[in-house]
BALUMLUM-195983 format. One line per 3 residues: number of its first residue (from 1); their letters; for each residue x, z, y of C-alpha. Coordinates in steps of 0.25 Angstrom, whole numbers. Layout:
REM residues N
NUM> A> X/Z/Y | ...
***
This chain:
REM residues 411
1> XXX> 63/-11/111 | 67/4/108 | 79/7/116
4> XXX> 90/17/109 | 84/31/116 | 71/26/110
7> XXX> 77/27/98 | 83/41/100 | 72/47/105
10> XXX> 63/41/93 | 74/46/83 | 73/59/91
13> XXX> 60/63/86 | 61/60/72 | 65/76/69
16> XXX> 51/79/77 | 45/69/68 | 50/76/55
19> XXX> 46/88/57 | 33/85/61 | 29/77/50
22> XXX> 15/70/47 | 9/80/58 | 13/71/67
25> XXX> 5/61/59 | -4/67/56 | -8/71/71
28> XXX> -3/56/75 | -16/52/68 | -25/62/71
31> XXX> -23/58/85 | -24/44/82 | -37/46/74
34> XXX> -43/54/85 | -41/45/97 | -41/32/90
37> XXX> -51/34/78 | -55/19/77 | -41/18/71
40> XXX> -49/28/57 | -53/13/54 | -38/9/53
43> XXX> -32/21/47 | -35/26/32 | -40/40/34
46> XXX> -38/44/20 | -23/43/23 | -23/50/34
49> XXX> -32/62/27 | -21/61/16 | -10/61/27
52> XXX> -4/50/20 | -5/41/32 | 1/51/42
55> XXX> 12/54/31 | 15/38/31 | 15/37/47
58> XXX> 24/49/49 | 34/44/40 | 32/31/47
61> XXX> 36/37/62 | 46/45/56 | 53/32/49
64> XXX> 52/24/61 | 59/36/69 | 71/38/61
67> XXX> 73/21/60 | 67/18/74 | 83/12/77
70> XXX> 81/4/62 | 67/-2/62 | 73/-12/52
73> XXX> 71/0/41 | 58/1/45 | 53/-14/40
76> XXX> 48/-10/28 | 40/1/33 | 34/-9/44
79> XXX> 31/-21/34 | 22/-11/26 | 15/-5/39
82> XXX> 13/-19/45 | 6/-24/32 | -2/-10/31
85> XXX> -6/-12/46 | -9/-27/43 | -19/-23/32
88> XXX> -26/-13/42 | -26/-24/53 | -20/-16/64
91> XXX> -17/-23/76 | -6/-21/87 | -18/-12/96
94> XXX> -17/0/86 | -2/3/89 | -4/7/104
97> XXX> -13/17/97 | -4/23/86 | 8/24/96
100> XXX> -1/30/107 | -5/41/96 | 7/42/89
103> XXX> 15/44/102 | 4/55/107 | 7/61/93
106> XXX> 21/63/96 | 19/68/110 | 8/77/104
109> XXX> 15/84/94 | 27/85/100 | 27/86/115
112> XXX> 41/92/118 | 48/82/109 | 41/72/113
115> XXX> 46/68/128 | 42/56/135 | 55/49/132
118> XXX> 53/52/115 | 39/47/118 | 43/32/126
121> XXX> 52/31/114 | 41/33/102 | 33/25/111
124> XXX> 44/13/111 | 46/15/96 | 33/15/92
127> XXX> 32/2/103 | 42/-5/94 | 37/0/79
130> XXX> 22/-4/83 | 28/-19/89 | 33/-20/75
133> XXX> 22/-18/67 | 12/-27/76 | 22/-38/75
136> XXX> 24/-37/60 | 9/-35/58 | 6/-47/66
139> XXX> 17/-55/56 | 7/-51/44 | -6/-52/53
142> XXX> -3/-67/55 | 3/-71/44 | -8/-66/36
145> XXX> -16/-74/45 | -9/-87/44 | -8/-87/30
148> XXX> -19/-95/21 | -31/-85/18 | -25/-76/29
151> XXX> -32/-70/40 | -32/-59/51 | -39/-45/49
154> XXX> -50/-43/41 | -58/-54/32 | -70/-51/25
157> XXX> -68/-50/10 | -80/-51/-1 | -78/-43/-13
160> XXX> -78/-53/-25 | -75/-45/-36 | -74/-29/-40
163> XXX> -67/-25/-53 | -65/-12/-58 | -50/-12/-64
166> XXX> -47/2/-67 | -56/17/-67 | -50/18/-52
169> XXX> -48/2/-47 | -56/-8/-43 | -53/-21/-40
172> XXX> -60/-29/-27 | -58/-44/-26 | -60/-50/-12
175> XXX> -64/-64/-9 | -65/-66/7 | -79/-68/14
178> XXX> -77/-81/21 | -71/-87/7 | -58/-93/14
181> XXX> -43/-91/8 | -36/-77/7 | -23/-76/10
184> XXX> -13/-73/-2 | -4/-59/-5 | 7/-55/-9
187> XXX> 6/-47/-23 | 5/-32/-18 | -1/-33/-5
190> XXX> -14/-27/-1 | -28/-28/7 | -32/-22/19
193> XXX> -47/-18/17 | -58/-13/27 | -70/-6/23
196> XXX> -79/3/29 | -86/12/18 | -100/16/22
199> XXX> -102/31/26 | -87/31/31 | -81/34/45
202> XXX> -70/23/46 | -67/9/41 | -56/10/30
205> XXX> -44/1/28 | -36/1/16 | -27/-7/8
208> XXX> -28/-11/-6 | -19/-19/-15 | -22/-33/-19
211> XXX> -21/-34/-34 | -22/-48/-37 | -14/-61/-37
214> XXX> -17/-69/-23 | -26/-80/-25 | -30/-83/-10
217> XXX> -45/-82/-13 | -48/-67/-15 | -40/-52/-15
220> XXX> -43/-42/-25 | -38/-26/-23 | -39/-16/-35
223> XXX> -43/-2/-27 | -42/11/-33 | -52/21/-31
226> XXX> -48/32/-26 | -53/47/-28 | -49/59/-21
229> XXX> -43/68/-29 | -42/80/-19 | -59/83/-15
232> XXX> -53/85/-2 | -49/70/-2 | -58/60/1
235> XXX> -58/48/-9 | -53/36/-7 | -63/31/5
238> XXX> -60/14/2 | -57/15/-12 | -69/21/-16
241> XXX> -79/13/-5 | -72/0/-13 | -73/5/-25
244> XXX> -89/12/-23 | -94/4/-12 | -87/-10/-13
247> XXX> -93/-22/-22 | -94/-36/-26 | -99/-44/-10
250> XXX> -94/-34/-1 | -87/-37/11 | -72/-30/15
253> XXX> -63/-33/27 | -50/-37/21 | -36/-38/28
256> XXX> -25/-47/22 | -17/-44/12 | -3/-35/16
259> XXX> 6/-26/12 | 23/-26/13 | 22/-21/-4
262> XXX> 21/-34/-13 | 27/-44/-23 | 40/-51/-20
265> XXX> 44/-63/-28 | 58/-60/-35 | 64/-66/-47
268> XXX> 66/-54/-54 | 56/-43/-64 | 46/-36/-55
271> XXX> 40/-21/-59 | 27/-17/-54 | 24/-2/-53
274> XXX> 11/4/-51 | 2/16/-52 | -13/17/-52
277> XXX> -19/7/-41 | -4/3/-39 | -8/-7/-48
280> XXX> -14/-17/-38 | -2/-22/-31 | 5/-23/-46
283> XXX> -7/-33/-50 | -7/-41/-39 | 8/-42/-42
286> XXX> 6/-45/-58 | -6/-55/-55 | 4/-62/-44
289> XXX> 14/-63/-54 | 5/-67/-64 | -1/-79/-56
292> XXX> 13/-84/-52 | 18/-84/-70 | 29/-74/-63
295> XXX> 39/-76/-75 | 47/-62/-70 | 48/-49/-78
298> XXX> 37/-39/-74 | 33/-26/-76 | 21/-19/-73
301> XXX> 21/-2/-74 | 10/4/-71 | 4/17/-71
304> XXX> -9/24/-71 | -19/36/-73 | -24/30/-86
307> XXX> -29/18/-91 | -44/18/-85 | -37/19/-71
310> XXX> -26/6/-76 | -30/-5/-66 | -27/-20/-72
313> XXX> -22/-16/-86 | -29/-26/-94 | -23/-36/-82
316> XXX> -11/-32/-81 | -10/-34/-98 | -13/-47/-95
319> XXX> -5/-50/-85 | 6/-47/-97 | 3/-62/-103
322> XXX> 6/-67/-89 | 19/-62/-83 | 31/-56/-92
325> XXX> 24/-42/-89 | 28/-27/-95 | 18/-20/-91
328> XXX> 18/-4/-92 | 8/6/-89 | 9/24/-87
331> XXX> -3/31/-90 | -6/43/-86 | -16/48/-95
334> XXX> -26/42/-108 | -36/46/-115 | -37/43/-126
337> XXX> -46/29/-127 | -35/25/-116 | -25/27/-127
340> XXX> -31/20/-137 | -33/7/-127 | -18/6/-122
343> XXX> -13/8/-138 | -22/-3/-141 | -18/-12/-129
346> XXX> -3/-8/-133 | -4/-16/-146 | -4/-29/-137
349> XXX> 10/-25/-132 | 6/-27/-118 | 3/-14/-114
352> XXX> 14/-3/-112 | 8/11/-106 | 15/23/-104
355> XXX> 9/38/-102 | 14/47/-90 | 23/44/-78
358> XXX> 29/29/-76 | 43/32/-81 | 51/19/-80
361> XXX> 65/24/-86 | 62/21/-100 | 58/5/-96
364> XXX> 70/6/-88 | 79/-3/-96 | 65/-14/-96
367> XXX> 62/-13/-81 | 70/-24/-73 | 76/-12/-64
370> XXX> 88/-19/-59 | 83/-30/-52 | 65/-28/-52
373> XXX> 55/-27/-43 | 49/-15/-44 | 35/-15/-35
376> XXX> 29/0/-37 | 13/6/-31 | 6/17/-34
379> XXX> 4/30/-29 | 17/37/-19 | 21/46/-32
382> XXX> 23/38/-41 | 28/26/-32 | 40/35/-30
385> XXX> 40/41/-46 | 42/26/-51 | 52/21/-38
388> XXX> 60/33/-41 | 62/30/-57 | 65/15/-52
391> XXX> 77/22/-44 | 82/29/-54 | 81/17/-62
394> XXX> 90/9/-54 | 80/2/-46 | 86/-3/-32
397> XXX> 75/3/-23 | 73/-11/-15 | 66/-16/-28
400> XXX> 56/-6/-27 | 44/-11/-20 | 31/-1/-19
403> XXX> 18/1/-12 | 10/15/-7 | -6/14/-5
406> XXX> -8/21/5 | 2/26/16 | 15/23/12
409> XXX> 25/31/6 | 40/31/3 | 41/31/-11
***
C-alpha cells in the first residue's frame, strides 16, 4: 500500500524525470542488459537499437509518476502491457530484476535527487505497479489455460501452409504438433512467436497478427517482410528468417493468442482502417464477420504503396458478396500495367481505388461517423493522420480504437 508521502516523493521527481528524458531509459537498459543478458532472449533488440522501446518505457515511468494517486487512468496502459507480457511469457521472477535496475538507474544518474527516502518510495511504487501486472497476467495466463485448446507457455506448432499474399507478405498457417484443439481469438489479437535464426546471437520473440477467422484447429499470420531502409539498420532479423528460412513441416514455439486491440460486437456500422501490413488484424475482422453472415453496414479503407504490395485484394473483393461491404483502397503510386488492372477490375463496381493520401472528408457524408466503430492499424503517422481527420469530422474519440506494431505510441 503506498502511503500519501510515497505519493509525494514519487510525484516529486517527475520534473527530474522530464528533463532527463529516454537517457534514463536508455541507460536503465543498458544496465539491465549488462548484468542480466539472458533477458536479450526476452527483449526485441531491434527495438531497443531503434530506441523505440526506451522511448515506450520512459513515457510509461513517466505516466505512472504523474497518476501514481489515480492508477484507475492507467488501466488501459496495463490491459495492453499484461497481454504483450503474456505473449512474451514473462513470469512474476523478472520484476525483482527490472525494479532492481530500474531503481539503480535512478540512484545512478541522479545521486543527489535520489535520497534514500525518494528511493523507499520508488521502491513501494514500483512494489504496487509490478503486484499489478503479475496478477492481471496471471487472470490471462489461466484463463487462456482453462479454455478449450488453451494452454500455458509455449506449444509446438507445425507449419501447414505458406502463401505469398503480396510483393512484401507472407502468410503462415500453423496447425499444432500434438494435433489437439486450439483455443479460439478474438478478431484482432496476435501471436507470440519464438525462433531462434541460425548464425544469431539471441532467441527472438515477436508478435504477429492473426488474420483469419477462428476455427479452433489451426492459426494463420500474414508477416511482412521487412527491409532496412537506412544501411545502417539491420533488416528485419524475424521477418526475414520466416520469410527466407521458414517452410512447409517446420516446427515453431507459439504462445496463445493476446492482445487488448480487437473486435467488439455492437449493433451499429464498423470502419476498418489500415495501412500496409495493417491489414492483417482488418482481415481477420472481415472473415469473422463474414463467417457470422454479419448483416451490419461495413467499410473497409485501406491504403497502400501500390498494388503489387495490396495484401488480400482479390479476398477482400469477395468478401463483397458476403457482407454489405464498401470497400476503398489509396494508392500511392502505379505503373502503368497496375492502372490498367484496377480500370479493368472497376468495370465490376466492386472496386473503388484512390491515389495519394487517405483523405475521408469527401465520403464524409457516407461514413457512419455519428455513431461507428472506427478500428484503425498501420504504421504511428498515419495512425495519427487518419484519427485526426476522424476528429475533425466529429468522431467521439472513444469510438476510435487502434493498434501500433511495435512499442506503442500515442496517437
Amino acid at each position: 500500500m503506498l502511503s500519501a508521502k510515497h505519493i509525494e516523493l514519487v510525484k516529486s521527481t517527475i520534473p527530474l524525470l522530464e528533463s532527463a528524458g529516454t537517457g534514463i531509459t536508455e541507460y536503465f537498459y543498458q544496465r539491465m542488459f549488462k548484468h542480466n543478458p539472458e533477458l536479450k532472449h526476452i527483449f526485441n533488440m531491434t527495438n531497443q537499437r531503434s530506441g523505440g522501446q526506451p522511448a515506450a518505457l520512459f513515457s510509461a515511468i513517466a505516466a505512472y509518476a504523474k497518476n501514481i494517486d489515480k492508477l484507475a487512468a492507467l488501466s488501459g496502459a496495463v490491459e495492453r502491457i499484461a497481454h504483450k507480457h503474456t505473449s512474451l511469457n514473462i513470469q512474476p521472477e523478472h520484476y525483482p530484476i527490472v525494479g532492481h535496475h530500474l531503481l539503480a538507474t535512478l540512484r545512478e544518474l541522479a545521486p543527489e535527487a535520489f535520497t534514500a527516502e525518494v528511493e523507499e518510495a520508488w521502491a513501494a511504487a514500483y512494489g504496487v505497479l509490478a503486484g499489478i501486472f503479475i496478477n492481471r497476467e496471471e487472470e490471462l495466463y489461466q484463463k487462456n489455460a482453462n479454455r478449450v485448446g488453451g494452454w500455458l507457455g509455449a506449444r509446438q506448432f507445425k507449419v501447414i501452409e505458406k502463401r505469398q499474399e503480396s510483393a512484401l507478405v507472407t502468410s503462415f498457417v500453423f496447425a499444432p504438433v500434438d494435433d489437439e484443439p486450439v483455443v479460439d481469438y478474438q478478431a484482432g489479437q496476435y501471436l507470440g512467436i519464438k525462433v531462434e535464426p541460425a548464425h544469431h546471437e539471441y532467441r527472438e520473440m515477436r508478435q504477429y497478427s492473426l488474420s483469419d477467422k477462428p476455427n479452433g484447429k489451426t492459426y494463420r499470420i500474414s508477416v511482412k517482410r521487412e527491409d532496412s531502409r537506412n544501411p545502417d539498420d539491420e533488416p528485419g532479423t524475424v521477418s526475414n528468417y520466416l520469410h527466407d528460412q521458414v517452410n512447409v513441416g517446420d516446427v515453431l514455439d507459439i504462445f496463445p493468442p493476446a492482445g487488448d486491440f480487437h473486435y467488439v460486437e455492437r449493433n451499429e456500422p464498423v470502419v476498418l482502417i489500415s495501412a500496409g501490413v495493417g491489414v492483417t488484424p482488418m482481415q481477420s475482422m472481415l472473415e469473422m464477420l463474414a463467417s457470422k453472415k454479419s448483416d451490419k453496414p461495413v467499410f473497409y479503407l485501406h491504403a497502400c504503396e501500390n498494388l503489387a504490395q495490396h495484401s488480400f485484394n482479390e479476398r477482400v473483393q469477395a468478401l463483397t458478396s458476403e457482407l454489405k461491404l464498401t470497400h476503398h483502397t489509396w494508392y500511392r503510386e502505379l505503373d502503368g500495367n497496375e492502372q490498367e488492372v484496377l480500370n479493368s477490375q472497376g468495370h465490376s463496381g466492386s472496386v473503388n481505388s484512390h491515389m495519394g493520401f487517405m483523405n475521408l472528408v469527401p465520403m464524409k457524408a457516407d461514413l457512419p461517423l455519428d455513431k461507428g466503430d472506427f478500428y484503425l492499424c498501420g504504421p504511428v503517422a498515419f495512425m495519427r493522420f487518419v484519427k485526426q481527420q476522424l476528429i475533425e469530422l466529429g468522431v467521439e474519440d472513444t469510438r476510435i480504437h487502434y493498434e501500433v506494431f511495435g512499442p506503442h505510441s500515442d496517437l
